[in-house]
C-alpha positions, 0 to 999 in steps of 0.5 A: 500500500503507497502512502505519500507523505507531504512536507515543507509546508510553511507561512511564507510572505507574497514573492517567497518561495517554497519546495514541498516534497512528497515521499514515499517508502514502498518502490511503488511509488516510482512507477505511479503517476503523481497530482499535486493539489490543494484546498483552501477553506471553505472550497473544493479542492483543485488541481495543481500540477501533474507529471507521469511516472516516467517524469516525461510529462507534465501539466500545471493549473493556469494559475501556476503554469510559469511559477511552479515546477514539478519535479520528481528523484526516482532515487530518493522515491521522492516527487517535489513541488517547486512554487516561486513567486508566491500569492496569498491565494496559493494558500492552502492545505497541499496534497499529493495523489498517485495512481497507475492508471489515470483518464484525467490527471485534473480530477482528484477522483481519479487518484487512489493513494493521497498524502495527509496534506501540508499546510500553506500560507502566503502572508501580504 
């Protein structure tokens, strides 16, 4: 059973910028396709970012294409999150999700394994 374990989460001030990392023990881990994610109170959660299992591939939300990066170290079993340029309206609870098999990388219903999530402010 994959369990994805977020990190790096923190308040940071608007222009900042953080990496967060999603880890994993079981070997699994690198042959599955990883979403980030987030959730601000009080509203649904929404897609970030996205790369395959091969780290060929990769999407971004219009609202971070140009500031974020995904990333993934197979040999650390490890898929990061590199957010520059940070917003207030970035914050929010980060997740990440895998799955092996994915119809729409956006949906978070499509994923099975998530991470309990780690928490972001971005002060003004």
């Amino acid at each position: 059973h994959v369990q994805p374990v977020e990190s790096g989460g923190r308040a940071v001030p608007a222009g900042g910028s953080l990496r967060l990392s999603c880890a994993a023990s079981d070997p699994a881990f690198t042959t599955l396709h990883v979403g980030w994610f987030r959730q601000a109170p009080g509203l649904v959660r929404e897609f970030v970012a996205f790369v395959t299992w091969k780290g060929s591939v990769k999407y971004y939300s219009d609202s971070t294409k140009g500031r974020f990066t995904i990333s993934r170290d197979k040999t650390k079993n490890t898929v990061f999150l590199q957010m520059n340029n940070l917003k207030p309206e970035d914050t929010g609870v980060y997740f990440c999700a895998a799955d092996s098999a994915l119809n729409d990388y956006w949906r978070p219903s499509e994923y099975t394994y998530w991470g309990q999530g780690t928490q972001v402010t971005v002060f003004s």
